[in-house]
N, C-alpha and C positions, 0 to 999 in steps of 0.2 A: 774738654773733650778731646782736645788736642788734630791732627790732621786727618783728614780719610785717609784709609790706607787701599792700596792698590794692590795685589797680590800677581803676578805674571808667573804662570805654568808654561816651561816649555820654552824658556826666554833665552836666546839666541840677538843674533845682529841683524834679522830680517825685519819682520813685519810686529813679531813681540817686542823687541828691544824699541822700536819707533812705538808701539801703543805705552810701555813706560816713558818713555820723551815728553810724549802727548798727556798725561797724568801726572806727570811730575808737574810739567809746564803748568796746569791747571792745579796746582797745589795738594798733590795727592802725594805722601810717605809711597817708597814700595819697596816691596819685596819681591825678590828675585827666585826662580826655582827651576836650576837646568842642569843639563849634563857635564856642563863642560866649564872649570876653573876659570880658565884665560878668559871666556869670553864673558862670564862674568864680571871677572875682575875690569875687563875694558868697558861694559855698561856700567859697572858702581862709579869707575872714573868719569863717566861721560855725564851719569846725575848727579852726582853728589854738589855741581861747583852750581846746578839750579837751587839751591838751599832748601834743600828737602832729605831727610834720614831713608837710608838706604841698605835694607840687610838683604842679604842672599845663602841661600845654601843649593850643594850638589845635592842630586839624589836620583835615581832610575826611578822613573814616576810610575811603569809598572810594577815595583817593588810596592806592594802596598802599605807596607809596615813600615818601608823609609819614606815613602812620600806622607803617609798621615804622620808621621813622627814631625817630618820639618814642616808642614803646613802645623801642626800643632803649636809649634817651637813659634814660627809665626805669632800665630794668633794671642799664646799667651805674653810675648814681650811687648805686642803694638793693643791688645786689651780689645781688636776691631779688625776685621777684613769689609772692606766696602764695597769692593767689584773682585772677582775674579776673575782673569783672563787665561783663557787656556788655548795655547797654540799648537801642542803636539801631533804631528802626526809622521807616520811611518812613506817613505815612497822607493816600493821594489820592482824591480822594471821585472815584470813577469807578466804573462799573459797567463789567461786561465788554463790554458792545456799545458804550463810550466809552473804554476803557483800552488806547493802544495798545502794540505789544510792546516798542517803546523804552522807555516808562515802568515798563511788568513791569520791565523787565530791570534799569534804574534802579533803581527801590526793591529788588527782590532783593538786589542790589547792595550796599546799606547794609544791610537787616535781615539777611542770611544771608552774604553772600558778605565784608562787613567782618570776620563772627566769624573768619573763616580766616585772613585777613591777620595779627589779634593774638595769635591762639594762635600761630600759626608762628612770630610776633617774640617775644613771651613767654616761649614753651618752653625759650631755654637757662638761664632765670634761674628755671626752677621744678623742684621737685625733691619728692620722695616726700614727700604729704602736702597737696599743692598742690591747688587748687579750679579751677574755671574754673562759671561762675555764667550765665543769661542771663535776662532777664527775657522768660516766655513768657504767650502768653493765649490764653483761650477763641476768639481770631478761626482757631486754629487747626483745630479741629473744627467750630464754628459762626460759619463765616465771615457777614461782612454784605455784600452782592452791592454797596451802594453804595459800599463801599471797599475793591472785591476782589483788590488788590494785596497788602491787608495779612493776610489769610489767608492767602496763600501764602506773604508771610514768614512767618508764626508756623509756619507746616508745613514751613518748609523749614529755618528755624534747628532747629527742637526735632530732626529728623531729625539733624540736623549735629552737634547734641548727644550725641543716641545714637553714633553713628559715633565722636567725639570720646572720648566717655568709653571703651568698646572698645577705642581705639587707644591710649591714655591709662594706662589700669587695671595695666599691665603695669609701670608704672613707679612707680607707688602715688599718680599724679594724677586726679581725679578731675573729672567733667562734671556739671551738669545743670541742666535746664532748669525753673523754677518757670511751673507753667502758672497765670495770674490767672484762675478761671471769676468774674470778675464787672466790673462798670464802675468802672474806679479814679473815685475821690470825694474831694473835700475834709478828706471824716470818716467816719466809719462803716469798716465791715471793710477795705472797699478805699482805705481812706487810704494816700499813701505811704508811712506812718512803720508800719503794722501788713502792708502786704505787704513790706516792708522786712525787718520781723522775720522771717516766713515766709522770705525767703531768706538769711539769716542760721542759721535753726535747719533747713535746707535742705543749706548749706556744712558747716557744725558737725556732723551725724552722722556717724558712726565709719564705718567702711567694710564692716562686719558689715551693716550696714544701707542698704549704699544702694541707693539707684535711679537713675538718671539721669531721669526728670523726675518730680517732686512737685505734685501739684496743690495750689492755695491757694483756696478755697471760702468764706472768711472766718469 
């Protein structure tokens, strides 16, 4: 059957590039899916030496034809996606009497409306047992009016979650969204590498126990 496979949406050097650390570490293949070359290329170097197989591709994951294309690419080389992680989200320092509906609609776009693109390309390659993961935050309850686009992602993915998991449950794949109530930091609770773990031990409960969003309070 060979390794779980890991899939990270949106995988950067933050809190994504630390929940691949954390999956690799735990014996999981992954797969990479972000904007940007280099910072790929320095997560493949940084898993590849835990002995675990490591493929990545670029792609605008609002593009939806590029992103089901390499979440496709994905899934037919590894035969399996076991958890999805999806980290993307847009942050424009605009307040509502400067944010216009183009730009909502924009960042929506990428924080909520990408989750759908991957799950739909994902789904044939995931089966009973299978996670789907998003990295959610306190901007959803206590949004900040100076970057009020991104409350409305975090309120509109973690909804997406719920629904997700719902639609999902019946098949014995499972959703949920890890809410951050604090300011990710360098060090301290909200370090990448310890909210990291939080959605690691978030995925990992049994199904007796779950919930589709988990708060992480550090």
């Amino acid at each position: 059957m060979g390794k779980p496979v890991i899939l990270v949406v949106g995988a950067g050097p933050g809190v994504s590039g630390s929940v691949a650390r954390r999956f690799a570490d735990a014996g999981h293949d992954v797969a990479l899916l972000g904007q940007d070359q280099q910072v790929l290329d320095d997560l493949v170097a940084d898993l590849e030496p835990r002995g675990v197989a490591v493929g990545h591709a670029v792609a605008d994951v609002t593009d939806a034809a590029a992103a089901t294309a390499a979440v496709r690419r994905f899934g037919e080389h590894t035969g399996r996606i076991d958890v999805l992680h999806f980290n993307p989200s847009a942050y424009r320092e605009k307040d509502p009497l400067t944010l216009s509906v183009p730009e909502l609609l924009e960042d929506v776009a990428l924080g909520v409306g990408a989750l759908l693109t991957v799950v739909q390309a994902a789904r044939p390659y995931m089966s009973a047992g299978g996670r789907v993961s998003v990295t959610g935050s306190m901007a959803a309850d206590e949004p900040w009016e100076g970057a009020a686009s991104l409350g409305v992602q975090k309120a509109g993915v973690r909804n997406l979650v719920h629904s997700l998991d719902k639609t999902l449950a019946p098949d014995g794949i499972r959703a949920v969204s890890v809410t951050v109530r604090g300011a990710l930091a360098r060090e301290g609770a909200f370090a990448p590498d310890r909210v990291a773990e939080a959605v690691f031990a978030a995925v990992t409960r049994d199904d007796d126990a779950w919930t589709s969003e988990v708060p992480y309070a550090g």
